[in-house]
C-alpha angles and dihedrals in degrees: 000000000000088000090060128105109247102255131205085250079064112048087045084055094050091047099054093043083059096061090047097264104143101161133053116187115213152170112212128231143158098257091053097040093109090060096034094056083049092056088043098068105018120119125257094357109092124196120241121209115210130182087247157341088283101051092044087058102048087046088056091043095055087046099050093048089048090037112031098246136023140182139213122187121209146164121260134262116018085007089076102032086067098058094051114093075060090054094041088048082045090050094048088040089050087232107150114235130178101211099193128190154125142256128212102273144244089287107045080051089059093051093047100058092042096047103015093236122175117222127225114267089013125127076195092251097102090184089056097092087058087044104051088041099052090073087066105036135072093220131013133184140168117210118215092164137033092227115108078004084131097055095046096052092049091047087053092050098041087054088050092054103040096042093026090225125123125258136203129226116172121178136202116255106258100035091073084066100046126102114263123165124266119264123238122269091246110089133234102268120186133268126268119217119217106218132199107269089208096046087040088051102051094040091048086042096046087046098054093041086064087042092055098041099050122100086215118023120186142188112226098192126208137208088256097069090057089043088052100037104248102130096123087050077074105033089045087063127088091221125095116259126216126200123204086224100106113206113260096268096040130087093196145081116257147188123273097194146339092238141291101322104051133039099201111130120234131225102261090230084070077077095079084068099060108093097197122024125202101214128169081212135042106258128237117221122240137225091234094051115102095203140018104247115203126266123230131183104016139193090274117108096236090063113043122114118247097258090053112084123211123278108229121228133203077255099045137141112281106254114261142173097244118137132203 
């Protein structure tokens, strides 16, 4: 292997091992060959054979929730439609997901608009997969050319690990085989927001005032501390902290801990006594409340704490390179 010209399949591959992903589930398939005979012999990144699509994305959305990314690599048309209803659980759940595959190439295009051919696996909309993707993934590019291929793969990666969302790169045939430079050893490491200090100060301030104020303060805690890594932010507080994750015999939210101190979880209608609620999501309210305790420190960007980063949105703000 070492002979051989350093490919696109490859740099996509060295870029993800050096995120500590180790493992790419897959299901093989002509259009995708050329990235499928990479991961076969490349070294620390081991293919992983499922049943199906669906099972291949399921697979790459546990592992990117236990080990901050994860990939599935797939062929293209109905092969990845099958794997979407994962990948959009994976997009509402901000678990980062590469979503790889391949489109039929220059030449099969050129065939196609001479002789009107349709392709196996092909609705003939060959842009259909990008487009159908793009409602559950945060970025998503098609590569007909393997130059600026780099960039592009670092921007999509860069977009998985900053929003924890998946993303989708598909390729055509022939572009995962072509030659591309190597990347550098440092790894691809997610965007920092600047945030406006003003804004930052009366939302924090506002926020602690309720906190203080209130007889029973609680943390609701939401799938994004875990994603971002703020779950000492929660255990370090005094105040009890809720998780939406209901046990296996009960229908209901209930409490993670009192505090600190103790792990014992509480019966979820202890809720109607908090008067604020910290929450990284605005609460519903439920049947069984008394009353509608307040909200603080919503989902919106001018009134998040600093440890929290920004959610991205279909409208939101373009990637840069921008730091705090």
């Amino acid at each position: 292997m070492t002979n051989q010209p350093f490919t696109v399949a490859d740099y996509l591959l060295t870029r993800l091992k050096q995120l500590d992903v180790t493992e790419v589930f897959q299901i093989p398939g002509d259009y995708v060959k050329h990235f499928t005979q990479a991961l076969e012999h490349f070294p620390g990144v081991n293919a992983i054979g499922t049943i199906n699509e669906l099972d291949a994305a399921y697979a790459a959305d546990a592992y990117g929730r236990t080990r901050g990314l994860g990939a599935a690599s797939l062929q293209y048309g109905v092969s990845t439609f099958s794997a979407l209803n994962a990948i959009a659980g994976a997009y509402v759940e901000f678990s980062p997901v590469v979503v790889i595959s391949a489109t039929p190439g220059a030449d099969a295009r050129q065939i196609t608009k001479m002789y009107d051919v349709l392709y196996h696996h092909s609705t003939g909309n060959l842009r259909a997969d990008q487009e159908v993707y793009r409602q559950v993934t945060v970025a998503a590019e098609t590569l007909s050319t393997s130059v600026g291929a780099a960039e592009k793969i670092d921007n999509l990666l860069i977009s998985a690990i900053t929003y924890k969302r998946p993303v989708y790169i598909e390729c055509y045939k022939e572009v995962w085989g072509e030659p591309c430079p190597r990347p550098p050893n440092e790894a691809l490491r997610p965007l920092v927001f600047k945030r406006e200090p003003l804004a930052l100060e009366n939302a924090v301030t506002a926020a602690w005032a309720q906190i203080t104020a209130a007889k029973h303060p609680m943390i609701f805690a939401g799938v994004e501390v875990l994603r971002h890594g703020c779950r000492t932010c929660c255990s370090r507080s005094s105040m009890p902290a809720a998780s939406s994750t209901p046990p296996r015999r009960s229908a209901r939210p209930y409490w993670m801990k009192r505090g600190p101190s103790s792990s014992a979880p509480i019966p979820m209608p202890h809720r109607s006594r908090a008067s604020a609620i910290s929450s990284r999501r605005p609460i519903v309210s439920r049947p069984w409340a008394r009353s509608s305790p307040t909200t603080i420190c919503g989902s919106s960007r001018t009134n998040m704490p600093t440890w929290c980063l920004p959610r991205q949105s279909r409208s939101g703000p373009a990637i840069s390179s921008s730091t705090a």
